[in-house]
N, CA, C and O atoms as CSV, one atom per row, in Angstrom:
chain,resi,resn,atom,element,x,y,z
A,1,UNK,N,N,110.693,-34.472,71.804
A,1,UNK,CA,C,110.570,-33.643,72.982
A,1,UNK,C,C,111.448,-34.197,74.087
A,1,UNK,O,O,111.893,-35.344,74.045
A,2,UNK,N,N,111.735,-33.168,75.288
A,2,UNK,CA,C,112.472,-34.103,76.126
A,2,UNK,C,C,111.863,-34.036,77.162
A,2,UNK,O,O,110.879,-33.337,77.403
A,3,UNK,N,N,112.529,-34.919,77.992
A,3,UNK,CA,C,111.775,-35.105,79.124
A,3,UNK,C,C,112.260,-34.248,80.229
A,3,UNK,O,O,113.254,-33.524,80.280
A,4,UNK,N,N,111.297,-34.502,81.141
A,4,UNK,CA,C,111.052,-33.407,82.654
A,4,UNK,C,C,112.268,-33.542,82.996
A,4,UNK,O,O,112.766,-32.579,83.579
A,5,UNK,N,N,113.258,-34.942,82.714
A,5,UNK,CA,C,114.162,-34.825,83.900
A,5,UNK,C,C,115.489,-34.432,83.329
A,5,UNK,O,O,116.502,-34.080,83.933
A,6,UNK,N,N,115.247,-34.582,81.842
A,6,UNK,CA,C,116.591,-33.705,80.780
A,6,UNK,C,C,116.568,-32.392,81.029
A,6,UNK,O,O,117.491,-31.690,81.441
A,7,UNK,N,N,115.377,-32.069,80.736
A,7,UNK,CA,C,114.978,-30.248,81.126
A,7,UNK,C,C,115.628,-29.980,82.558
A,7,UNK,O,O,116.384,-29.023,82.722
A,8,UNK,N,N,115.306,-30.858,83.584
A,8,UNK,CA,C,116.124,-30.244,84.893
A,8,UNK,C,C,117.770,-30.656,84.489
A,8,UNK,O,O,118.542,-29.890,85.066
A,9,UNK,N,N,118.021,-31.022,84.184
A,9,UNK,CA,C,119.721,-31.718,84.217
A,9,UNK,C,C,120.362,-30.640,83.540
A,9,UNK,O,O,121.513,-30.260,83.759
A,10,UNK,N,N,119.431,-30.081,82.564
A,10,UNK,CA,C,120.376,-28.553,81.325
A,10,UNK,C,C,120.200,-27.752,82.533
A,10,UNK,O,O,121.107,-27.215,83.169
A,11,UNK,N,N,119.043,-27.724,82.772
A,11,UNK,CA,C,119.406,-26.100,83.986
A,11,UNK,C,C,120.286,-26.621,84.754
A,11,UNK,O,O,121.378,-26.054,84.717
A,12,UNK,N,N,120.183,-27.624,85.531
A,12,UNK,CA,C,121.311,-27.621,86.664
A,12,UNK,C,C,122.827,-27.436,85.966
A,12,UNK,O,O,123.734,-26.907,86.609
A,13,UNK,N,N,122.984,-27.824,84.861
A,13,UNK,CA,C,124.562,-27.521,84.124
A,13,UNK,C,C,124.820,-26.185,84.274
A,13,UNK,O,O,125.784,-25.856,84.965
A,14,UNK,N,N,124.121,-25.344,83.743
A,14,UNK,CA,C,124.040,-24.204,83.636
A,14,UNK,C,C,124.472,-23.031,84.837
A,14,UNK,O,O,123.361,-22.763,85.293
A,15,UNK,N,N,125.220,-22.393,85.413
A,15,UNK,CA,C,125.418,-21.842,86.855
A,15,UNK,C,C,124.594,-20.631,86.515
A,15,UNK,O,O,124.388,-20.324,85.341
A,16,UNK,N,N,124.119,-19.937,87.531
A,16,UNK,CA,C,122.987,-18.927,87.257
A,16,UNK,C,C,123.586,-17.490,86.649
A,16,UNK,O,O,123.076,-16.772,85.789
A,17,UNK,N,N,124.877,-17.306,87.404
A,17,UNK,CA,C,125.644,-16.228,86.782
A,17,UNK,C,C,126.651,-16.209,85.982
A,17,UNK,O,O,127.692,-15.565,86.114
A,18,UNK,N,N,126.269,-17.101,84.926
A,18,UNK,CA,C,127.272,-17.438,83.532
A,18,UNK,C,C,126.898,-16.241,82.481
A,18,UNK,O,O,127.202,-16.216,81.289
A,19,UNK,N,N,126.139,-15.223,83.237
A,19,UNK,CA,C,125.605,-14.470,82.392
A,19,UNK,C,C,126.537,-13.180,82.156
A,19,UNK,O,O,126.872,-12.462,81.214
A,20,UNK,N,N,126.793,-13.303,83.702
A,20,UNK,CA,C,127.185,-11.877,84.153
A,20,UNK,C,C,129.189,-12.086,83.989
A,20,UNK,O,O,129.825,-11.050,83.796
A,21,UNK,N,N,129.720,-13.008,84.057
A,21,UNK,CA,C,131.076,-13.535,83.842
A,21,UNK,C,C,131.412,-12.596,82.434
A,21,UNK,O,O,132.305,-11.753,82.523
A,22,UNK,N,N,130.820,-12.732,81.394
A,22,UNK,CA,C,131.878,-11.738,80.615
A,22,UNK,C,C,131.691,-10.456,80.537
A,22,UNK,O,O,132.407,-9.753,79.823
A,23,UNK,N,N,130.277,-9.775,81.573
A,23,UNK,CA,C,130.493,-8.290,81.612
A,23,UNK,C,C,131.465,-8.084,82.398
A,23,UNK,O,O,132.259,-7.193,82.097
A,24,UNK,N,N,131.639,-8.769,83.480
A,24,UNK,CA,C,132.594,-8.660,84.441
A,24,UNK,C,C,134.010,-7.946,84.144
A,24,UNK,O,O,134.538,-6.891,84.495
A,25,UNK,N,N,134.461,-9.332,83.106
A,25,UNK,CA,C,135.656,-9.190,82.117
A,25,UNK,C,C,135.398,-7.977,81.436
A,25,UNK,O,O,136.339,-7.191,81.553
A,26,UNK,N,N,134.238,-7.456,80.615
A,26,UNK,CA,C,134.582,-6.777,80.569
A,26,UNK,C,C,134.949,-4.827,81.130
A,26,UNK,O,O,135.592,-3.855,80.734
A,27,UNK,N,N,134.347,-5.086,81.868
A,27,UNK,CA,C,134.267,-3.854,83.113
A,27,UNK,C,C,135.557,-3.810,83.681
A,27,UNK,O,O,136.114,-2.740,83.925
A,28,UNK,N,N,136.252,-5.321,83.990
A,28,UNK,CA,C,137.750,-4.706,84.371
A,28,UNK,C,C,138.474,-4.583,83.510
A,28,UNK,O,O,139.481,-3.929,83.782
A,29,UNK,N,N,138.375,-5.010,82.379
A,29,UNK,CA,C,139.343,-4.736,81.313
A,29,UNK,C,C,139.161,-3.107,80.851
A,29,UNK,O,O,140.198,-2.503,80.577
A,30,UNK,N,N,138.006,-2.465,80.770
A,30,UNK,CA,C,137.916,-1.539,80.587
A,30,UNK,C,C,138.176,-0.196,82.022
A,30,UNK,O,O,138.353,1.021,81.969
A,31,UNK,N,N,138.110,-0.883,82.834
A,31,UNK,CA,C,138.838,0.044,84.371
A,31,UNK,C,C,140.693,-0.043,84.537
A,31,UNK,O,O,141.481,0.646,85.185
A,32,UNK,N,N,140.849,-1.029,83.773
A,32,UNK,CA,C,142.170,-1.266,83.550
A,32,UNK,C,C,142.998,0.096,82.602
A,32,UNK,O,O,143.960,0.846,82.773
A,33,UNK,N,N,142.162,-0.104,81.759
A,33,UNK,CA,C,142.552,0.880,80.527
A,33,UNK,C,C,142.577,2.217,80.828
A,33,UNK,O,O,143.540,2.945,80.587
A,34,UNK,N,N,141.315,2.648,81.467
A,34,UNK,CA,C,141.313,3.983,81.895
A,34,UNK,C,C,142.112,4.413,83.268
A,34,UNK,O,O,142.096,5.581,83.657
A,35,UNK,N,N,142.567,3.736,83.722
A,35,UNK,CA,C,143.590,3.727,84.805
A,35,UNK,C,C,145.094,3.713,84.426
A,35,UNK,O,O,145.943,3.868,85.304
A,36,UNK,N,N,145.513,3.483,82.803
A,36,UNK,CA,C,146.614,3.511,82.521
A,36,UNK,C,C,146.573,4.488,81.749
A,36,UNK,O,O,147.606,5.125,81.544
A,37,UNK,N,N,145.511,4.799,81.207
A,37,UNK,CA,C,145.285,6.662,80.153
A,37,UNK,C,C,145.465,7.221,81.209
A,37,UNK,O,O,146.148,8.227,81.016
A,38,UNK,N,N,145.190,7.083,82.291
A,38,UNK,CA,C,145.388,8.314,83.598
A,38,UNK,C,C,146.725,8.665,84.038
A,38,UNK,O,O,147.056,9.784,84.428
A,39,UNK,N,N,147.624,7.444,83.936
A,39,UNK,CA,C,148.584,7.413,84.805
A,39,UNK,C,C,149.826,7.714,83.219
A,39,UNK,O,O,150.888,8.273,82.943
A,40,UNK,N,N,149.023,7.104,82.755
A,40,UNK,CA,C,150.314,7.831,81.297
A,40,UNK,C,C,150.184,9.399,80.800
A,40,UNK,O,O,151.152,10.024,80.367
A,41,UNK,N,N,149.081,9.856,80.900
A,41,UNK,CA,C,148.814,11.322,81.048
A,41,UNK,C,C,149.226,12.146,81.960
A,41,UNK,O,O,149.536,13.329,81.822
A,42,UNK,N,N,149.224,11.377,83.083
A,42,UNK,CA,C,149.975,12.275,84.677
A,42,UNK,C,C,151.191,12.488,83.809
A,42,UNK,O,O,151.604,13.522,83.284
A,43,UNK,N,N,151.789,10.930,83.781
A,43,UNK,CA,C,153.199,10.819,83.938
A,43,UNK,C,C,153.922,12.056,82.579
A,43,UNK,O,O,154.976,12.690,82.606
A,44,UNK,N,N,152.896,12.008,81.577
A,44,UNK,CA,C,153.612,12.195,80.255
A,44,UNK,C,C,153.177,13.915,79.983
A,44,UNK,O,O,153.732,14.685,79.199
A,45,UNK,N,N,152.235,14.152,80.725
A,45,UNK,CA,C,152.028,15.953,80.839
A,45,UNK,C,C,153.115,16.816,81.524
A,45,UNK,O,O,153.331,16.475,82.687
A,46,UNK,N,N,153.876,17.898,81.046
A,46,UNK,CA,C,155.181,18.631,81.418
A,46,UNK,C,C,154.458,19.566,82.323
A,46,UNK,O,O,153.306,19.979,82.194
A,47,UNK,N,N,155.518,19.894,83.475
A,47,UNK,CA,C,155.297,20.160,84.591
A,47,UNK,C,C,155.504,21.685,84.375
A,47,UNK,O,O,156.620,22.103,84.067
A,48,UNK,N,N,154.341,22.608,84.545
A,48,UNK,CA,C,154.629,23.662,84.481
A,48,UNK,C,C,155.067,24.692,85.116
A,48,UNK,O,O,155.479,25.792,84.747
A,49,UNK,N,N,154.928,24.195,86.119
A,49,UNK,CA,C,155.387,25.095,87.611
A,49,UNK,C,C,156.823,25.139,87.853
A,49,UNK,O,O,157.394,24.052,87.943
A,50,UNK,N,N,157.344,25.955,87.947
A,50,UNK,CA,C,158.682,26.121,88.701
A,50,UNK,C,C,158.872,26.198,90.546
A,50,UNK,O,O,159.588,26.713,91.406
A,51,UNK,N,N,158.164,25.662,90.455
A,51,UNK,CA,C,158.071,25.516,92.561
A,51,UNK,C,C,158.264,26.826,93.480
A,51,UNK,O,O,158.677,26.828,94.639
A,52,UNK,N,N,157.892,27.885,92.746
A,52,UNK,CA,C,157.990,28.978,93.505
A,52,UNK,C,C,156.370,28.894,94.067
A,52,UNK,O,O,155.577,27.963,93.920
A,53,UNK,N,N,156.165,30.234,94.780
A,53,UNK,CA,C,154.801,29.994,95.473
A,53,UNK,C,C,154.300,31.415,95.780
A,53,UNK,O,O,154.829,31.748,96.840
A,54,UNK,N,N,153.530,32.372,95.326
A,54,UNK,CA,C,153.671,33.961,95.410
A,54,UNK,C,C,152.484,34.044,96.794
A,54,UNK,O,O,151.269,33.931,96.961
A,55,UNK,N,N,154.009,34.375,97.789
A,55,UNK,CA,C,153.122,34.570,99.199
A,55,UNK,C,C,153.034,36.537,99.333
A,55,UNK,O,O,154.122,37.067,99.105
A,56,UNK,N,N,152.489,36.997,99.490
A,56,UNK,CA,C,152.239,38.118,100.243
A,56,UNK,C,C,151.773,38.934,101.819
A,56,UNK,O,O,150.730,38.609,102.388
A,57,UNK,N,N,152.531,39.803,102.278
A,57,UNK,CA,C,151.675,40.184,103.596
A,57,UNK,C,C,152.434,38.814,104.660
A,57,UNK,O,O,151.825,38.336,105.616
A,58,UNK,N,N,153.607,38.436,104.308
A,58,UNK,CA,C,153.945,37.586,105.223
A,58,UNK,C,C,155.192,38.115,105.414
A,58,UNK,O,O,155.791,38.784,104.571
A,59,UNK,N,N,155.752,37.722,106.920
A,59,UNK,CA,C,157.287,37.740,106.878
A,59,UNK,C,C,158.485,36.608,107.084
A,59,UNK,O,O,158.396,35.425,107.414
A,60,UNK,N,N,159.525,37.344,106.795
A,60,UNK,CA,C,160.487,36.098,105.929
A,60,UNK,C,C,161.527,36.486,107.252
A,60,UNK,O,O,161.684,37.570,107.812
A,61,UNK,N,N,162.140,35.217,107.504
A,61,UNK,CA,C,162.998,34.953,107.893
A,61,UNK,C,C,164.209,33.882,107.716
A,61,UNK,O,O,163.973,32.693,107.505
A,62,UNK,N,N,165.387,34.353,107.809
A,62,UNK,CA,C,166.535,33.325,107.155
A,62,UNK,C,C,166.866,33.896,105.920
A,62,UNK,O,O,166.568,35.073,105.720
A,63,UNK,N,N,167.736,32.896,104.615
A,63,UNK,CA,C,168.569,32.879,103.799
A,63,UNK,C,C,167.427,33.270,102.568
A,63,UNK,O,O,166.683,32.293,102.481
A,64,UNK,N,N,166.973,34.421,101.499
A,64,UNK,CA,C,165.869,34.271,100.622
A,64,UNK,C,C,166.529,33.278,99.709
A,64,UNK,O,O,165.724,32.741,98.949
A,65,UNK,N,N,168.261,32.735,99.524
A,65,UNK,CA,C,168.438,32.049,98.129
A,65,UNK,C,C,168.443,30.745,99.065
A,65,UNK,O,O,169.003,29.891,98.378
A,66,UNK,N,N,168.111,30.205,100.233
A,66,UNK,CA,C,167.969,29.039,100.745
A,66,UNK,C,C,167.251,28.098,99.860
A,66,UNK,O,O,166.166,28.331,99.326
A,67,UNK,N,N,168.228,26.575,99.702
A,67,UNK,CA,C,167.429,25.973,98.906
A,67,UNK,C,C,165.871,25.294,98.973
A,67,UNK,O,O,165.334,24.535,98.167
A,68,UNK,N,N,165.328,25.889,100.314
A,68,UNK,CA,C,163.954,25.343,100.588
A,68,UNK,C,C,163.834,26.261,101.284
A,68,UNK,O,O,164.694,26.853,101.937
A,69,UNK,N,N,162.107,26.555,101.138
A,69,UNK,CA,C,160.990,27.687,101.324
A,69,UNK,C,C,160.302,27.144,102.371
A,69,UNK,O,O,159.890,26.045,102.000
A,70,UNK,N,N,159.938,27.395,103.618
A,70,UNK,CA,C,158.663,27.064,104.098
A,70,UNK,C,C,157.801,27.506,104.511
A,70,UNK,O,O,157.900,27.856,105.687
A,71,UNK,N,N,156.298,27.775,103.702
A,71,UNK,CA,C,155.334,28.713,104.422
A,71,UNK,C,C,154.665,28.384,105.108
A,71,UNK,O,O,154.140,27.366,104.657
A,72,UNK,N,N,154.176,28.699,106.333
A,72,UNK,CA,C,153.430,28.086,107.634
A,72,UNK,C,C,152.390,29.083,107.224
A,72,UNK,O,O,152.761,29.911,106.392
A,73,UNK,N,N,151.009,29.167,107.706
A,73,UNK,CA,C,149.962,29.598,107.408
A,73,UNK,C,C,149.338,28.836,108.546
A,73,UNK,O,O,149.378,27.619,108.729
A,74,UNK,N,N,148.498,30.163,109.604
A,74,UNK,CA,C,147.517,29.622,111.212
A,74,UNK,C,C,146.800,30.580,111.380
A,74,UNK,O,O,147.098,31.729,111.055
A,75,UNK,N,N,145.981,30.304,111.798
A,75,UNK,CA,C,144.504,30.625,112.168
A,75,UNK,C,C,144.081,30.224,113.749
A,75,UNK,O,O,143.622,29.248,114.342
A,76,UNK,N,N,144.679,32.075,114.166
A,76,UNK,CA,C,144.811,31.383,116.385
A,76,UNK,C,C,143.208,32.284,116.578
A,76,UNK,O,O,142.895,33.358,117.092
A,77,UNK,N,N,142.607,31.399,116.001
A,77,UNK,CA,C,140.861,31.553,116.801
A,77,UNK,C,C,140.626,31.206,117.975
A,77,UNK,O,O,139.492,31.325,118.439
């Protein structure tokens, strides 16, 4: 058997949250991962839009083959 004061000396070795150290690891390793499925999916999904924008009930002013569009949209409450 051991004694009272071996029994305290193992716990004190011991740090209280040696428990929680490899969920840790693994929670960021696994936030890691799903943060690079995200960003490789952005990156690697084809862009379907052609940057047009179907406005109606508005009016146009300037060049229509101008190489930039800008629609303003206000609300004078």
């Amino acid at each position: 058997m051991t004694t009272r004061s071996e029994r305290r000396q193992n716990k004190s070795n011991k740090s209280p949250d040696s428990g929680q150290k490899p969920w840790m690891l693994w929670g960021g390793a696994a936030i890691v991962v799903i943060a690079i499925v995200i960003v490789a999916f952005v990156a690697l999904s084809p862009d379907d839009s052609d940057g047009s924008a179907l406005v109606t009930g508005g009016s146009f002013i300037g060049d229509p083959n101008a190489p930039v569009t800008l629609v303003e949209f206000a609300d004078f409450q």
